[in-house]
C-alpha positions in Angstrom: -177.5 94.1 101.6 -180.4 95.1 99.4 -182.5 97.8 101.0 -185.5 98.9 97.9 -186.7 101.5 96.7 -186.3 104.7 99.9 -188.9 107.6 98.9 -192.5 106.8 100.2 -193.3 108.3 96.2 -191.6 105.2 94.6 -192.7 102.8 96.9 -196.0 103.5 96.7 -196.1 103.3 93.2 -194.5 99.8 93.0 -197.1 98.7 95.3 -200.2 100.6 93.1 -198.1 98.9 90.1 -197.9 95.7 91.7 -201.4 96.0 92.3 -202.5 96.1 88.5 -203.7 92.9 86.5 -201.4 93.9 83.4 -198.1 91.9 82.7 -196.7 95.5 81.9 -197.2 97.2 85.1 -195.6 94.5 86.2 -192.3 94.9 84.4 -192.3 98.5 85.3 -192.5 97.6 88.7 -189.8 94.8 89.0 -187.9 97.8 86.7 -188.3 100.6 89.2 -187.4 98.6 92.1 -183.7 98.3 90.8 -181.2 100.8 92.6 -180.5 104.3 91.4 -177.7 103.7 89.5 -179.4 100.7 87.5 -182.3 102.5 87.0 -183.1 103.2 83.2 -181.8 106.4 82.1 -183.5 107.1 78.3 -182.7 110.5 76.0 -184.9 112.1 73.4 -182.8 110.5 70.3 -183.9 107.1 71.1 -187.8 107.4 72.0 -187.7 109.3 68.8 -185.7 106.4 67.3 -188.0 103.7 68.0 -191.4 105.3 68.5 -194.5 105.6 66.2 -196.8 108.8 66.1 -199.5 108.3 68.6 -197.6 106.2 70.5 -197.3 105.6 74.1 -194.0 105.4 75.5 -193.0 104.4 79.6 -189.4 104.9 80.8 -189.4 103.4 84.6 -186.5 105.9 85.4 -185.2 109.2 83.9 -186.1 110.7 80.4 -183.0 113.1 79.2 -183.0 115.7 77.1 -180.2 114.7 74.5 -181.2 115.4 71.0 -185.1 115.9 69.7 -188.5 114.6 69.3 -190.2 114.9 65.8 -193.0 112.6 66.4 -196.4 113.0 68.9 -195.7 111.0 71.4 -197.1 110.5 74.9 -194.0 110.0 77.3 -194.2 108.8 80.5 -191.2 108.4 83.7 -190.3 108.4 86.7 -188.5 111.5 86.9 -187.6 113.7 83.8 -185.2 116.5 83.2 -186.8 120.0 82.9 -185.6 120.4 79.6 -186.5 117.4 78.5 -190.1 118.1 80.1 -189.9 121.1 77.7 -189.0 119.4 74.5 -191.4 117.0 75.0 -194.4 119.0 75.2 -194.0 120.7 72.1 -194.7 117.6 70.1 -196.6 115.6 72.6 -197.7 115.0 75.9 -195.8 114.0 79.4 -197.1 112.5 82.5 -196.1 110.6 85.0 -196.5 106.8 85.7 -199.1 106.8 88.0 -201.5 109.1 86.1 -200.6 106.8 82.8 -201.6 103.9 85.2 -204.6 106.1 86.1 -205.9 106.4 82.2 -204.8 103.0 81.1 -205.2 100.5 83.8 -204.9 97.5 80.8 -201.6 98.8 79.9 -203.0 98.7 76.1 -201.0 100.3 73.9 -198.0 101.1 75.7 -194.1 100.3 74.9 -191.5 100.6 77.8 -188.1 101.6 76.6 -184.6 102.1 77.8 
């Protein structure tokens, strides 16, 4: 039996997600609702891979701190490691989901990978 999402954090940002006119919050959200262990798990290498400078980049699960990030990128997650947190910031910016949602309600702009 399929239960959701269980920490009052995620299910209220599926709900504020939900909520949004933009086909991509909407694709985050059906994302995020997936159990743990389907959740997206992304690492450094590939946002670094496949982003552009100046991009923005959403992972609806768990950024990971395997290999390095060249480029300045804004990342937002779910959750990210604390080295990863740490890597990231010394090219370009991280924030979380909701304050991306916050900034950029049209979802303009903004690739989701993993």
């Amino acid at each position: 039996m399929r239960t959701g999402p269980q920490t009052l954090r995620l299910q209220l940002l599926i709900q504020s997600l939900l909520a949004g006119k933009a086909p991509v919050w909407k694709r985050v959200a059906t994302d995020l609702t997936r159990s743990t262990r389907q959740r997206r798990t992304v690492n450094l290498y590939t946002i670094n891979r496949v982003a552009r400078d100046g991009e923005t980049i959403v992972v609806p699960g768990k950024v990971l701190s395997v290999g390095n990030l060249d480029k300045k990128v804004t990342v937002a997650a779910y959750q990210f490691s604390s080295e990863a947190k740490a890597k990231i910031t010394a090219n370009g910016t991280v924030m979380s989901i909701e304050d991306l949602l916050k900034t950029n309600p049209e979802g303009k702009g903004v690739r989701i990978v993993g």
